[in-house]
TORDOMI-476218 format. One record per residue (C-alpha): residue in three letters; y, x, z. Coordinates in pm, whole numbers, plus 50000, padded with zeros to 5 digits. Layout:
BEGIN
ALAYXZ...
END
This chain:
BEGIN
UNK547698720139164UNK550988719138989UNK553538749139108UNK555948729139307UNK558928761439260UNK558828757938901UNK559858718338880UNK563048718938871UNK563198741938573UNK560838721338371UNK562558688938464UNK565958698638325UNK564328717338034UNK562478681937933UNK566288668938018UNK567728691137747UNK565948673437502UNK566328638137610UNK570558632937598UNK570098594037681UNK567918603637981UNK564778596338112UNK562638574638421UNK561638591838684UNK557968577538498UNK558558592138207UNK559518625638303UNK556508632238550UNK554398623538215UNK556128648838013UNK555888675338243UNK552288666838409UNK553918657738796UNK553688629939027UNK556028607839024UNK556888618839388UNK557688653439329UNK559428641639059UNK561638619939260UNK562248646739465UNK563528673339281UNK565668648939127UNK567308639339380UNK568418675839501UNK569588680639130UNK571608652739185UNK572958664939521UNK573368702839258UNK575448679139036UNK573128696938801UNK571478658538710UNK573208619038656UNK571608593138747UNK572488555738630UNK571458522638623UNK570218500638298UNK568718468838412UNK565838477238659UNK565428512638585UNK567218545638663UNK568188570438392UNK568348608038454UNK570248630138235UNK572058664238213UNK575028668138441UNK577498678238178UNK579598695838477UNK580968728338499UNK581638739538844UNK584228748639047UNK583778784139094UNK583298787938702UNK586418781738595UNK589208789638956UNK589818823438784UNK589878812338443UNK592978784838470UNK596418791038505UNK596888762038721UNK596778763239090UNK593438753139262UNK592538742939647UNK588908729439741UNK589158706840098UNK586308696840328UNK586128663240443UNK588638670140703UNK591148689340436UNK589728717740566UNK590528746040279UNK587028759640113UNK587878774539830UNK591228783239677UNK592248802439330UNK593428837839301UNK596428822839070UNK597258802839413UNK597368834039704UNK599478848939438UNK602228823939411UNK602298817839806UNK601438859639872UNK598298851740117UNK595348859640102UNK591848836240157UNK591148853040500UNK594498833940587UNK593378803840506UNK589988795540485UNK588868769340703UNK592728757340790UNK593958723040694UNK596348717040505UNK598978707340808UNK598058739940968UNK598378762340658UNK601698749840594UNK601798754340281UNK604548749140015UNK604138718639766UNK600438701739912UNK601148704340296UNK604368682240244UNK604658648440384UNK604268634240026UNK601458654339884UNK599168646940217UNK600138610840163UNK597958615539827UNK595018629239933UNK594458608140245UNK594768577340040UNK592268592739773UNK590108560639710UNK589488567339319UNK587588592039124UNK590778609939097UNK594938603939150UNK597648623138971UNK601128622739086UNK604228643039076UNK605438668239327UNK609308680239348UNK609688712139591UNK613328729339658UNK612698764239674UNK615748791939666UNK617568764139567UNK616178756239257UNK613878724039214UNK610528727839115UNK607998701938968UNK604338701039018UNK601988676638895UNK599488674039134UNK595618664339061UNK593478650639333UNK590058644639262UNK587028637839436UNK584178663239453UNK580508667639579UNK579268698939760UNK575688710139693UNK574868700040014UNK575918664839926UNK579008668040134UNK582118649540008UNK585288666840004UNK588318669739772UNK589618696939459UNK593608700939427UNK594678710639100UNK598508716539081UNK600428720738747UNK603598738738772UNK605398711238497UNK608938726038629UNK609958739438302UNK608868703538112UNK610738689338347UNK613778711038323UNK613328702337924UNK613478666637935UNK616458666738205UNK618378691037967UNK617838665937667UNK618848639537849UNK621858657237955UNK623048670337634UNK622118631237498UNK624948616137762UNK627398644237740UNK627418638637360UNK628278605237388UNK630478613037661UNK632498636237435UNK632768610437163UNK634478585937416UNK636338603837591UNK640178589937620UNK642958612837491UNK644558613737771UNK641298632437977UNK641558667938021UNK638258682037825UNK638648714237970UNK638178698238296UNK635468676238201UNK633728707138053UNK634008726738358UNK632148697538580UNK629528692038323UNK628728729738343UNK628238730638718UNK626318699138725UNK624028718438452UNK624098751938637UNK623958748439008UNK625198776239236UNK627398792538941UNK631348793438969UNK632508784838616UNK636058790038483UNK637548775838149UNK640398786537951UNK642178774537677UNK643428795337311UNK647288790737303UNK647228800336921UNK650968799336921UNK651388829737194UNK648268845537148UNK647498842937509UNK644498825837742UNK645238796837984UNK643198792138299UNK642268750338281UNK639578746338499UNK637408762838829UNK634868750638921UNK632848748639204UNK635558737939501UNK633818765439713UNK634458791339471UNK637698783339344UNK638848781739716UNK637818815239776UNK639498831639469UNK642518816739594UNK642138825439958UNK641738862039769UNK644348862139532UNK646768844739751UNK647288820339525UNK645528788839335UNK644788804138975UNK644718771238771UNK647228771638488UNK647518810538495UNK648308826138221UNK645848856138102UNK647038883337808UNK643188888837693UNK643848884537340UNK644668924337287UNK642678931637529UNK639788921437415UNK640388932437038UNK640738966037251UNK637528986037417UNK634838981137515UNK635078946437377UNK636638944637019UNK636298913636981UNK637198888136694UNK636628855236649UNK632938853736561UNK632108882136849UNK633198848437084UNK630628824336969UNK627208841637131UNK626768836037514UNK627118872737594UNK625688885237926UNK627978909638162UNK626828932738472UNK629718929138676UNK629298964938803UNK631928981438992UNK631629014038908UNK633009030338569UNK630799040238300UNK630949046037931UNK631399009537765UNK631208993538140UNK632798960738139UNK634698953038525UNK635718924138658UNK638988942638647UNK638808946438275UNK637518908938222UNK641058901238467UNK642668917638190UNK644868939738462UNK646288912538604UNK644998918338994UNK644858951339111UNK641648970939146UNK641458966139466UNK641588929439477UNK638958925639215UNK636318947439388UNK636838922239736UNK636088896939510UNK632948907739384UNK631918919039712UNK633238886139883UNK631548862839618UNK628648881039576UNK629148880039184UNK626708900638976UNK626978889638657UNK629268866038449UNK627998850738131UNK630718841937863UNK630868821237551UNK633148811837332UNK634688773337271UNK634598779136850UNK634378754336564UNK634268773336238UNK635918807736311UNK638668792036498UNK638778797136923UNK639498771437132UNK638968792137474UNK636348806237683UNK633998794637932UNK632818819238189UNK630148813938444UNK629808835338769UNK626368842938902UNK625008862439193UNK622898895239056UNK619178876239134UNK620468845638984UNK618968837838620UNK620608812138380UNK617358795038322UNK619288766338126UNK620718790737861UNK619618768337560UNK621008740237668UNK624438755437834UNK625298769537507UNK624318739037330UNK626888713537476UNK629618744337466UNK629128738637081UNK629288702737141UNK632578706537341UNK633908729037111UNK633268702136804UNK635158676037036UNK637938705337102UNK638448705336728UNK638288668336667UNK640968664036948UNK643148685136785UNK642458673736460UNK643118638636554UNK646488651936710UNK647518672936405UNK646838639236224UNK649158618736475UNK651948643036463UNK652188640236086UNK651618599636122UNK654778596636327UNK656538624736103UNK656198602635819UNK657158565935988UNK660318585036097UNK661168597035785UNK659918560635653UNK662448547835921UNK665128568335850UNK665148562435458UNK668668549735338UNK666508522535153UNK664448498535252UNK660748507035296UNK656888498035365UNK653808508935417UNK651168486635299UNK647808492435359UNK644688488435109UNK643558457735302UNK646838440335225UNK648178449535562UNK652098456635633UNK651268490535851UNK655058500535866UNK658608480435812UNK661698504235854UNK664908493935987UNK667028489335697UNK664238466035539UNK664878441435820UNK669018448335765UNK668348440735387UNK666068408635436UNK666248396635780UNK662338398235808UNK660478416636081UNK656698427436114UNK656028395836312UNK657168373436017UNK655518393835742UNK651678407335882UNK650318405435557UNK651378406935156UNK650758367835122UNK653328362035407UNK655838380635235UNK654868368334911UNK655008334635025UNK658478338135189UNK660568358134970UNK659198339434643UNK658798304634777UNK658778290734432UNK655438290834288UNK655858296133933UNK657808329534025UNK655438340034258UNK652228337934030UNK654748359333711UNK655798382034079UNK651998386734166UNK650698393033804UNK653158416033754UNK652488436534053UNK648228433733986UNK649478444733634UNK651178477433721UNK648538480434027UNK645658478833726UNK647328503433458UNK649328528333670UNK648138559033764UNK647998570834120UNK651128583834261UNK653798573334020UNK656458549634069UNK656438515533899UNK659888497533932UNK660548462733861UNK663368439333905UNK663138403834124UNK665028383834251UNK664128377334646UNK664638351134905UNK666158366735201UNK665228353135561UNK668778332735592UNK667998315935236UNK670228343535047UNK669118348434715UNK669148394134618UNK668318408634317UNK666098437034447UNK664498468834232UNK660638473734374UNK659458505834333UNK655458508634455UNK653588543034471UNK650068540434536UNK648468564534739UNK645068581834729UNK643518561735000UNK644848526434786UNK647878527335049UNK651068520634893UNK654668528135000UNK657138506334865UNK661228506134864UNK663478478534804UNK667018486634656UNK669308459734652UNK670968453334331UNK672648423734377UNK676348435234329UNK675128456434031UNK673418429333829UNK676738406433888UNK678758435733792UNK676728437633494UNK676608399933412UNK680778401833447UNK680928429333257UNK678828409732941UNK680958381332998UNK683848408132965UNK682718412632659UNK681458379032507UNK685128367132578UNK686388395932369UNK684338389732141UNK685678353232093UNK689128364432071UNK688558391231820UNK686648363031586UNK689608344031631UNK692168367331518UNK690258376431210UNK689798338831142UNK693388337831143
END
């Protein structure tokens, strides 16, 4: 009589060696059974999950369970793990879990979910999930506020088979906060990069800064300054949040935008001695009240301004326990500093990607001022274009009149609106075409041969808006970037001086042959 306890063991053993699987015929011939007992066992290996069972036409394949269970593996994963009963009744729940919600199993074993109140799975959204579990197995995300920071879980519901056959269902809960946090930084420092790029002259970056760093770091008050280079001083710009600039004026009797701060010497001074390059690290500061060798106070960061007093019922009122600083610097030159107020359990999980648009900012800082520098000097040289005793303009390499000064228009009567380009003029003050193909060789002539940056004068004769005919001297520089800058000095009276003056001396000429002929 075949020894019904050993079976199973010789049924998963002839298993082992049959991957594709087996009939229920073929197995009870391979291990000397009736088809019966066979059957049986089967079917509580099935129940095990140690054994699959599928269809192919008529017949039913058995084959290794390629399964790992449950219990294997709860202490093995990182991720957080829950087993429910049919009725979400919790079974079984990972040690990775009690420690993240501090329970402990005798708490909740044999509670649903509702009545374990739990953070992240007994939420409205999460139960949604699992009571519509219709598949094999649903995965969806999970967004808990906890301390006032988000977190992100992806959840995993999946369907699962007791060894008593009972159907129930396994949890599995990722914490994906800091992914998350990634991809929202990216796309952050992706808009406020583009944001920087377009933003109008007229916008006050140190403002815009200041928002962008509170929408980045919630719960922090942040304060901007600017770098007066001139005075050597620091310029408050920008608080931000409303709630905590508010309460520093409420404090300091007074709203603190557009104060002016000393800090320069103070902080080439102790305990900071600075320079330049100390300002571009984010630099962390305990904003500890009491004095200690190289202690940095929020009176010392106030640079003395507020009494000691004042600054200690600020830290007290505000709650602030550290301040993180970095400097706005583009290639050893400082633009300001940004400072952001924390409380002392507060962490600046987003430090990678705070310092990364202050480097961004500051590269915008610099362009702005570039771009300004670059303006100024513009308008210097139009004026002094404008105010040149002769007449004057700026033509650019596209053929473009940029600039006409005033005594141009006194001198010819044209303005920019009748000359845009080099063929207008060309056409109007040499209307004859003969002249104005020897004009324009001429000029491609001296434009081909002459060097960059040196004069090349020529005589011709020009038609004036109210038909006058001048004799003009052209004198075109080219400039490095093909512009050229051109002046016009009429010679009119001078070349009919001269003319007189030959005919002076042709007529003298005449009378001094005539004497001698006598």
């Amino acid at each position: 009589m075949e020894d019904e306890h050993d079976t199973p063991t010789r049924i998963l053993r002839a298993l082992r060696f049959r991957p594709k699987g087996m009939t229920i015929t073929e197995m009870a011939k391979q291990i000397k059974a009736t088809r019966n007992s066979v059957s049986k066992h089967l079917e509580i290996l099935q129940i095990a999950g140690k054994v699959n069972v599928r269809s192919v036409g008529n017949a039913k394949l058995s084959s290794l369970a390629q399964r790992v269970p449950i219990s294997a593996f709860l202490c093995f994963t990182k991720n957080l793990i829950l087993v429910l009963d049919n009725s979400q009744r919790i079974v079984q729940i990972n040690d990775q879990c009690l420690n993240l919600l501090n329970r402990t199993k005798d708490d909740l074993i044999g509670l649903t979910l509702e009545e374990a109140e739990l953070p992240v799975v007994s939420t409205p959204e999460a139960l949604s999930v699992i009571e519509g579990l219709e598949r094999n197995q649903v995965v969806t995300d999970l967004r808990y506020q906890s301390g006032g920071k988000d977190l992100f879980f992806q959840m995993q519901a999946i369907h699962t088979t007791f060894e008593d056959g009972e159907k129930g269902c396994t949890l599995v809960l990722e914490d994906i906060t800091e992914r998350k946090q990634y991809v929202r930084n990216m796309e952050f420092l992706a808009r406020t990069a583009m944001d920087l790029v377009d933003l109008p002259a007229e916008t006050n970056i140190y403002e815009y800064i200041a928002e962008r760093i509170s929408e980045l770091v919630s719960g922090g008050g942040v304060m901007v300054t600017s770098y007066d280079e001139v005075n050597r001083q620091m310029v408050l710009r920008s608080i931000k949040d409303e709630h905590f600039r508010q309460n520093l004026k409420k404090i300091a009797g007074k709203d603190l935008v557009g104060m002016v701060f000393p800090i320069t010497e103070l902080l080439s001074r102790a305990p900071f001695h600075y320079t330049p390059e100390t300002f571009l690290p984010l630099r962390e500061f305990v904003l500890n009240q009491e004095t200690a060798k190289n202690q940095v106070t929020f009176y010392d960061i106030c640079a003395g301004i507020f009494p000691q007093e004042i600054c200690d019922i600020t830290v007290d009122t505000l709650n602030l326990g550290k301040m993180y600083g970095i400097g706005l610097v583009w290639q050893d030159q400082v633009f300001g500093i940004t400072s952001l107020f924390l409380t002392q359990d507060a962490e600046l999980s987003e430090r990678e990607a705070f310092e990364s648009f202050i480097r961004q900012a500051s590269i915008a800082i610099a362009r702005r001022q570039t771009e300004e520098r670059l303006r100024r000097s513009e308008k210097r040289f139009r004026e002094v274009v404008d105010s040149s005793p002769f007449a004057a303009v700026i033509i650019g390499a596209d053929g473009r009149y940029l600039s006409i000064n005033r005594r141009f228009t006194d001198l010819f009567g044209y303005t920019p609106a009748d000359i845009p380009t080099g063929e207008a003029w060309l056409t109007r003050a040499f209307p004859d075409e003969a002249y104005r193909s020897e004009v324009i060789a001429a000029w491609q002539s001296d434009l081909e041969y002459a060097d960059k940056g040196r004069p090349r004068p020529r005589t011709f004769s020009v038609r004036c808006k109210n038909g006058d005919e001048k004799a003009v001297l052209c004198t075109p520089v080219e400039l490095c970037d093909g512009t050229q800058y051109v002046t016009y000095e009429d010679i009119t009276d001078e070349r009919r001086a001269y003319r007189m003056l030959l005919e002076e001396i042709a007529e003298l000429r005449r009378q001094l042959a005539a004497r001698q002929g006598l």
